[in-house]
N, C-alpha and C positions, 0 to 999 in steps of 0.2 A: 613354516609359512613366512615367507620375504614380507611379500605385497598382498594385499587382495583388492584387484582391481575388477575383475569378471567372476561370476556366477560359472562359469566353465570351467575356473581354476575348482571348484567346490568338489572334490571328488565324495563319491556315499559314505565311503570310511571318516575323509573328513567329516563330514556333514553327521554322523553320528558321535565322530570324538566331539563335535560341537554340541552337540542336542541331547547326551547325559551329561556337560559339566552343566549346559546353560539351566537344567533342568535344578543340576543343588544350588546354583546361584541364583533362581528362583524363590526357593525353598526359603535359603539363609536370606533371602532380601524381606522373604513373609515375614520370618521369626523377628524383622525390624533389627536386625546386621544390617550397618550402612556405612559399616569402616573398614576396610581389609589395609594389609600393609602389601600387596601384589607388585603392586608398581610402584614402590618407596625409591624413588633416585633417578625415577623416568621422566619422558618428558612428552606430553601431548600436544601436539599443534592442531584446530580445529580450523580453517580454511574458508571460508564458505563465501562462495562469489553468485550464490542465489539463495531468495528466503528459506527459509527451514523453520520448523517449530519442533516438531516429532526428533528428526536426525538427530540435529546440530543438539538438544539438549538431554538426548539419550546419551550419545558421545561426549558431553560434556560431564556430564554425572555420572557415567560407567568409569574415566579415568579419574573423576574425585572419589570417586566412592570406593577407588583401586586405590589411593593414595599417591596417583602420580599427580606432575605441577601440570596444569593443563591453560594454555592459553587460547583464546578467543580472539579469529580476525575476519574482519567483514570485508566486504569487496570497498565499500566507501570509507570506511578506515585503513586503508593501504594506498602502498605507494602504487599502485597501479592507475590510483586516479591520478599522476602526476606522469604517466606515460610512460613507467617502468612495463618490465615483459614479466609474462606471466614462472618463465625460465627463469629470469635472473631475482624475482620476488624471491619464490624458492629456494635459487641456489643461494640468498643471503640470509633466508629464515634456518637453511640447512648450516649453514657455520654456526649459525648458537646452538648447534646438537641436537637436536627433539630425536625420541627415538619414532616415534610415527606423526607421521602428517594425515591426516584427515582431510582429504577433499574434493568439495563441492564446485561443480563448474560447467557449464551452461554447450562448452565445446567438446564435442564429442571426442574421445582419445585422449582429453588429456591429460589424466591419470599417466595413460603409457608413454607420454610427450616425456613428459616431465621426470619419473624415474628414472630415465635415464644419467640425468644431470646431479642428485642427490643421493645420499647416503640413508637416511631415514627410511623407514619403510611406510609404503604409502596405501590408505585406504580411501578409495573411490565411491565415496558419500551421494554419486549421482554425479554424472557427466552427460547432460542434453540428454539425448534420446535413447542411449546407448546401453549405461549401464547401472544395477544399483543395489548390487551383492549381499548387501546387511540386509535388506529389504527382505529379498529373496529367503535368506536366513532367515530370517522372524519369521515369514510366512511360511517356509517348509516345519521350522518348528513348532509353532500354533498348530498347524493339521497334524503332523505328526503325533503329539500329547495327545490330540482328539481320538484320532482314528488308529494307531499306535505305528501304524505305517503306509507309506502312500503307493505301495506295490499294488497296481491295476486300479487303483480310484482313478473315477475322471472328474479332472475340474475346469469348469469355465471359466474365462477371464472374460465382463464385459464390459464395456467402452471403447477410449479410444485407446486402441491395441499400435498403431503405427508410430504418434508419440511418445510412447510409453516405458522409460527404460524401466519400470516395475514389471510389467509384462513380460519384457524382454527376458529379464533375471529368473522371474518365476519362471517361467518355461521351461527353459532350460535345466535350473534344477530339480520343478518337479520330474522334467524327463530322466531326470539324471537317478530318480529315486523310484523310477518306475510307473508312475502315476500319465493317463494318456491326457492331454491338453488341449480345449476347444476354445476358440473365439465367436465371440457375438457381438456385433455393434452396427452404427451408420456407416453404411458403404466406404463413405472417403474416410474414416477411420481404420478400416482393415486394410494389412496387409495384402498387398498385387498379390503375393506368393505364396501362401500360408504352410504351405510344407515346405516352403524352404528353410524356415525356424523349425519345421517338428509340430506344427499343430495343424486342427481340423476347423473350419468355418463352418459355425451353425448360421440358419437360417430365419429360426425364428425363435421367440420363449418360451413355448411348447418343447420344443427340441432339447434347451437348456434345465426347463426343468425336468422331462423323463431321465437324461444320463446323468445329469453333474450330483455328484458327491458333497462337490464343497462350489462354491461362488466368489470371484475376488472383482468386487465390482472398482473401476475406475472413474474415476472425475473425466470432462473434458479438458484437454490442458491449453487452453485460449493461450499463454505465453508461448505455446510453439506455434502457432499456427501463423505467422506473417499477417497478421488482419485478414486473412480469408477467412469469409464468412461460407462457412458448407452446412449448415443445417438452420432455416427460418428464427430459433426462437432456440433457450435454455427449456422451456417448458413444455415444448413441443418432443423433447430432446425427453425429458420426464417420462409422459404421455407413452412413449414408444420404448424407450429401453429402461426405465428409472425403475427398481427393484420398491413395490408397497408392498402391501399386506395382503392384497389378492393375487400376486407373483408369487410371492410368499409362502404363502398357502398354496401352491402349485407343484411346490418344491419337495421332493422326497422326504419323507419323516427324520431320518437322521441328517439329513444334508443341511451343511453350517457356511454360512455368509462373513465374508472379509472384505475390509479396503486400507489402503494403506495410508489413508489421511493424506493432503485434509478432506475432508470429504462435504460436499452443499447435502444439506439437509433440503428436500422438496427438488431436488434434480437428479441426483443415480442413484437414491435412498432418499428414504422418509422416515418419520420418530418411528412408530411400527417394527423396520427393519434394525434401527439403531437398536434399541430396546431392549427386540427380540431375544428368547430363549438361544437362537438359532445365528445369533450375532457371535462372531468375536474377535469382533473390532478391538474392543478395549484393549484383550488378551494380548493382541499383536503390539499394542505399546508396553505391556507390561515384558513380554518376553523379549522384545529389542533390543529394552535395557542390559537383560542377563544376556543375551547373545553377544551385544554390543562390549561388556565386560569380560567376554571370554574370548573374543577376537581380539580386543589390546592386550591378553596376556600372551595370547599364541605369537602374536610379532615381538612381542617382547620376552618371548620365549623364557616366561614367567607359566606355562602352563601348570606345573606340578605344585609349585606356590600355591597354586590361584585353589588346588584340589584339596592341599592339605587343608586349607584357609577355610571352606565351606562345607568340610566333612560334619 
């Protein structure tokens, strides 16, 4: 594996050599292992030109806790405030060697812009609407542990599905792993085309909760929306799509609830949901880390390292 810029690159073979290592790095992270020697002599560049909490410090502690040198750059800590390109940033962080760059960036593509011009192998942390690969990963592997595999589950994604590059990602590789994909949300959040991603538009939470399996509930993401204002109120926004305890309680017995952080507590979920037997939220930050620590071995094609290391 070069790059991982798209959720399309994730073939199933992949995505299972992923989802039994990230499973012992799991494991050895319980048993409180937090030092591997994987990536002794590498070098991590983490990018990030929008906030992060979850990513930026999963990626930053998968490559410590590999023992590679891992550096940290903020969009206002870079020369880019001084009117340098986002190309030539790159192409001078790429001359002091890192073997992957990590990055986060608000312009759709440009992950693909910019590998071009660099050596490094580059990982697309989230670019605008587009795309957000690890993501996708942590969430196909959470449901996968759960349910052992996603051949013919249906899962909902609800929110805003059109801004969405988690949407996006998940889609795609749950389709890719078999699993059929519905959307639910306020009008001007759905896709005009919904099969032209591979998924189906439900209509109501009735509907979401007779089929869905598993639920990946979405925030609103007000940063994309240019100030348009498409629905009266946050709370109104609750009221109508927001996952409580009587949605909850709606949901099929086994059927288990995700979001990919951060998430308003009393807007697409409430404590009830957080909480919940039926939650697992947490889980998805816990396994991030191990996916996130076995995708910097695969590009640094440290993967058989990383196997003995965690046996």
């Amino acid at each position: 594996m070069e790059h991982l810029i798209s959720a399309e690159e994730i073939s199933r073979e992949r995505f299972y050599e992923i989802y039994r290592l990230s499973r012992k790095v799991k494991k050895a992270l319980k048993e409180d292992r937090k030092k591997f020697s994987v990536l002794r002599g590498k070098c991590v560049v983490n990018l990030f030109f929008e906030p992060s909490t979850r990513t930026r410090s999963s990626f930053e502690k998968a490559g410590k806790f590999l023992s590679a040198d891992v550096i940290n750059i903020t969009a206002s800590a870079s020369s880019l405030k001084k009117g340098e390109s986002l190309i030539d940033t790159l192409k001078n962080l790429d001359m002091m060697h890192p073997d992957v760059i990590v990055l986060r960036h608000p312009c759709e593509g440009a992950c693909y812009t910019v590998k071009r011009f660099i050596n490094a192998s580059i990982v697309n942390a989230g670019d605008g609407r587009h795309q957000h690969p690890t993501q996708a990963l942590l969430d196909a592997v959470t449901l996968t542990e759960y349910f052992e595999n996603l051949e013919g589950k249906k899962i909902a994604i609800i929110g805003d599905i059109v801004n969405s590059r988690v949407a996006r990602s998940d889609a795609i590789l749950f389709k890719t792993l078999g699993a059929e994909v519905f959307v639910y949300g306020p009008s001007p959040y759905m896709p005009r085309f919904p099969e032209a991603i591979g998924v189906k538009k439900l209509s109501s939470f009735e509907e979401v909760a007779e089929i869905s399996d598993a639920v990946v509930l979405l925030r609103i993401q007000l940063e994309r929306q240019n100030a348009r204002k498409t629905f009266p109120s946050l709370r109104e926004y609750a009221e109508l799509y927001g996952m409580n305890k009587k949605r909850l309680s709606m949901l099929k017995k086994d059927a288990v609830v995700l979001h990919p952080g951060p998430f308003n507590r009393g807007v697409e979920l409430n404590n009830d949901v957080v909480m919940s037997e039926k939650s697992l939220i947490f889980n998805q930050v816990e396994t991030g880390l191990a996916v996130r620590m076995v995708v910097l071995s695969l590009l640094c094609r440290r993967k058989e390292r990383l196997e003995e290391e965690v046996q």
